[in-house]
N, C-alpha and C positions, 0 to 999 in steps of 0.2 A: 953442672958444678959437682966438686966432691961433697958428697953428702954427710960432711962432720960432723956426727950427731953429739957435739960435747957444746958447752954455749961460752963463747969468748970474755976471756974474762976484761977483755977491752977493743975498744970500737975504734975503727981509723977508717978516714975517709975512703972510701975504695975497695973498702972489703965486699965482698961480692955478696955476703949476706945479706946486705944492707941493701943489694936492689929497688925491694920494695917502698923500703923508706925511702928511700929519693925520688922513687918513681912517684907518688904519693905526695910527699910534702912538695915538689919539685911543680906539680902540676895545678894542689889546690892552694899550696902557697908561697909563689915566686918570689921573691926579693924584689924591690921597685919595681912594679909593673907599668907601663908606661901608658898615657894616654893612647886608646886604640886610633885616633886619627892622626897623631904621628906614623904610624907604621907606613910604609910603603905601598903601595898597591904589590899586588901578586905573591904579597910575604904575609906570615902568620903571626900574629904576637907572640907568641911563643918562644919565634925565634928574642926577642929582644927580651927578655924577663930573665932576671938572674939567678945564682942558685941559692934556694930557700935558705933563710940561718936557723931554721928550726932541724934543720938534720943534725948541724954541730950544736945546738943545742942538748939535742937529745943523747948524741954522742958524749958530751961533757955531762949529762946528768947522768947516763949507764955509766960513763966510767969512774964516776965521783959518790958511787950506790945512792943515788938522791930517786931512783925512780920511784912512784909509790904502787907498783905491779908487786902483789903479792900470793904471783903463784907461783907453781914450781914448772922448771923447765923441762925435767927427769918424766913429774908428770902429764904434762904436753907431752912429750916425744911417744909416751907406753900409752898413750890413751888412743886406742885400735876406732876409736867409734868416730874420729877426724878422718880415716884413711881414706873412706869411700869419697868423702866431700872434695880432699886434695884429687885424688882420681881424678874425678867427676870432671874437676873445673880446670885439672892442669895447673896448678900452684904449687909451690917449691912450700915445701913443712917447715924449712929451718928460716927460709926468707922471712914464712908470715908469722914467725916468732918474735921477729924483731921489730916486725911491724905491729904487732898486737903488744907487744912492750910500752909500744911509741903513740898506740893510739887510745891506751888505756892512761899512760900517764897525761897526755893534751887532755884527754875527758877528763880529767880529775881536775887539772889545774883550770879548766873554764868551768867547772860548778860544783864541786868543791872549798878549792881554795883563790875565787876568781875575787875579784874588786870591781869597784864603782865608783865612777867619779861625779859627782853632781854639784852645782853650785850650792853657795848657804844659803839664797834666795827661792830657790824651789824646797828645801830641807826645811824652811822655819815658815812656807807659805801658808799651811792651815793654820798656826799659830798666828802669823802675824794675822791675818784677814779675821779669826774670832776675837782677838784683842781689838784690833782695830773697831769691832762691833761693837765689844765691848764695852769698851772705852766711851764713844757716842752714847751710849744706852746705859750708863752705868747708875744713873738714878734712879732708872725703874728695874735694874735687876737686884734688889735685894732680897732676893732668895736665892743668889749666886752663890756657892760655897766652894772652896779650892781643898783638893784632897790630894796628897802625895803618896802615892806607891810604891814598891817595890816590891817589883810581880803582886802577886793580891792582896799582899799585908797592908795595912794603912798606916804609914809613915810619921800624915800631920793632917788635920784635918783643918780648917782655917772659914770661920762663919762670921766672923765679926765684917760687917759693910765697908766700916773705914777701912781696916787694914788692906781687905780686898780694893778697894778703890785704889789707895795705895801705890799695890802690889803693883796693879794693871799698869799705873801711869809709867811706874818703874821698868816695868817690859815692854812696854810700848819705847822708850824712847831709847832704850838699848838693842831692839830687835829693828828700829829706823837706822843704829849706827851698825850693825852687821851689815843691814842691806845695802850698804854708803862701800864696805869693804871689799867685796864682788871676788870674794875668794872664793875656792872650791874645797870640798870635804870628799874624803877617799874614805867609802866604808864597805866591810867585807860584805861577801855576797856568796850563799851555799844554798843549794836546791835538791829534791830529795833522792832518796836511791833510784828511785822506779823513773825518774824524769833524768838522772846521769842515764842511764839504763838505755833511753829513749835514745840522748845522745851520743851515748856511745855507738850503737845501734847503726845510726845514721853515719858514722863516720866511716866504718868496715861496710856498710855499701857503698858509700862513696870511692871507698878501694875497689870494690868489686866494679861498679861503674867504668870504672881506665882499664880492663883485664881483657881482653878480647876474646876469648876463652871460657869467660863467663856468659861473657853480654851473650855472644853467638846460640849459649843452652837456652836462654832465654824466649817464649814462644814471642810470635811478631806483637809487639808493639807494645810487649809487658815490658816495665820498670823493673821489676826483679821474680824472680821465680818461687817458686814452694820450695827445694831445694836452697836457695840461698837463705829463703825466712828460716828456716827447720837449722841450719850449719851456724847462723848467726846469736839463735837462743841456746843453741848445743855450746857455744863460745860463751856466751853469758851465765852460764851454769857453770861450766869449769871455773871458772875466773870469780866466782861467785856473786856476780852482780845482778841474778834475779835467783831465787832457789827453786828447787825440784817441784813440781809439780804434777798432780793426775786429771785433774782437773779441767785440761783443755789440752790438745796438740800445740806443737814451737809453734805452727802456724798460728792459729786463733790466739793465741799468747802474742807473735809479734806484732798481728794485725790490732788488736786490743791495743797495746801500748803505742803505737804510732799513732792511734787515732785519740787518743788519750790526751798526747801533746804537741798534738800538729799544729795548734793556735796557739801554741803557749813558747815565745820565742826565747831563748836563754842569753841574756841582755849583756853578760857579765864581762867582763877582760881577764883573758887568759894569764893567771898569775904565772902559769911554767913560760910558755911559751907568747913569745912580745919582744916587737922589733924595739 
């Protein structure tokens, strides 16, 4: 390709830029995928999976400046200490610009700005089940006391037994008619730097992963190389999503943080991108 080094100030399908991103969102996430026993014998699912809507997604949010990437591009292109790694691996600079645009704004909008959807029967279950106890046992708990908070301040404090008696019968038989209602509640959901960090992480392997070019530097039967760990925190530092440190090599820095939240799955639904 011509190597443009100036960055578009609008995105259209086809732009040769944009390679990566489609190679990428196109592979990890297809438009209706179909059940694999549909497929024919001697054919690949692949061929039948359509193309991803998170590319024009992402294209209407660069072209609409909603993305939340806030670094500079000027600085990516002059920063000398990516070159070897493009070398190395045979990757286009200005491709995986647009790609690390696209893979920093998904990591944001699934743990940052992602949601939850749970019924109001799981959201009021400790509640109802201690009332519920409550309520049978409420003879012999007078030494029950009800205290209202807001964050550590004490609101109201409430000692008197009848009122508590009361109270209990009163929430008990309104937390019977939520449970009667079987609606759902949508509440927001954000997780900390170091665990985005994590997933972002994983996501730019996941590119590396489809790269042929990469996989092949790779010794037999590693998942990823010292190379790719050391080029993925060098990415993480620019972009400022871990900061500088002397403290440990990219390597022991990446391996630490993978192992950190390798059992810690991030539950959340993508507030950017959602079919």
């Amino acid at each position: 390709m011509e190597n443009n080094e100036k960055e578009k100030k609008e995105l259209e399908y086809g732009d040769n830029e944009l390679e990566y991103v489609i190679k990428w969102a196109n592979y990890y996430f297809p438009s209706f995928p179909p059940d694999e026993f549909e497929v024919p014998e001697g054919h690949d699912i692949s061929e039948y999976t359509g193309e991803s809507m998170y590319i024009y997604r992402f294209m209407d949010r660069y072209n609409d400046r909603l993305l939340k990437a806030n670094f500079n591009f000027k600085k990516y292109i002059e920063n000398k200490e990516f070159d070897l790694y493009f070398k190395q691996f045979g990757i286009d600079r200005i491709k995986f610009w647009y790609l690390l645009l696209f893979i920093y704004d998904f990591s944001w909008g699934k743990c940052k700005e992602a949601f939850k959807i749970e019924s109001i029967e799981e959201k009021i279950k400790p509640l109802n089940e201690y009332v519920e106890k409550l309520s049978k046992n409420i003879r012999y708990a007078q030494k029950v006391n009800l205290v209202l908070r807001e964050d550590k301040k004490i609101i109201s404090r409430i000692d008197d037994f009848d009122v508590i008696r009361f109270m209990v019968e009163c929430t008990r038989k309104e937390l019977k008619d939520l449970y009667s209602r079987k609606k759902d509640v949508i509440t927001r959901q954000t997780i900390s730097d170091s665990q985005m960090a994590y997933y972002f992480a994983q996501q730019v392997l996941s590119f590396f992963n489809i790269i042929p070019s990469i996989i092949e530097k790779r010794r037999e039967g590693a998942k990823i190389s010292d190379m790719e760990k050391d080029f993925i925190v060098e990415i993480m530092k620019f972009i400022k999503l871990v900061a500088s440190f002397t403290s440990s090599s990219n390597k022991e820095y990446f391996n630490a943080l993978m192992n950190q939240y390798k059992n810690k799955p991030i539950t959340g639904i993508n507030n950017f991108y959602i079919y």
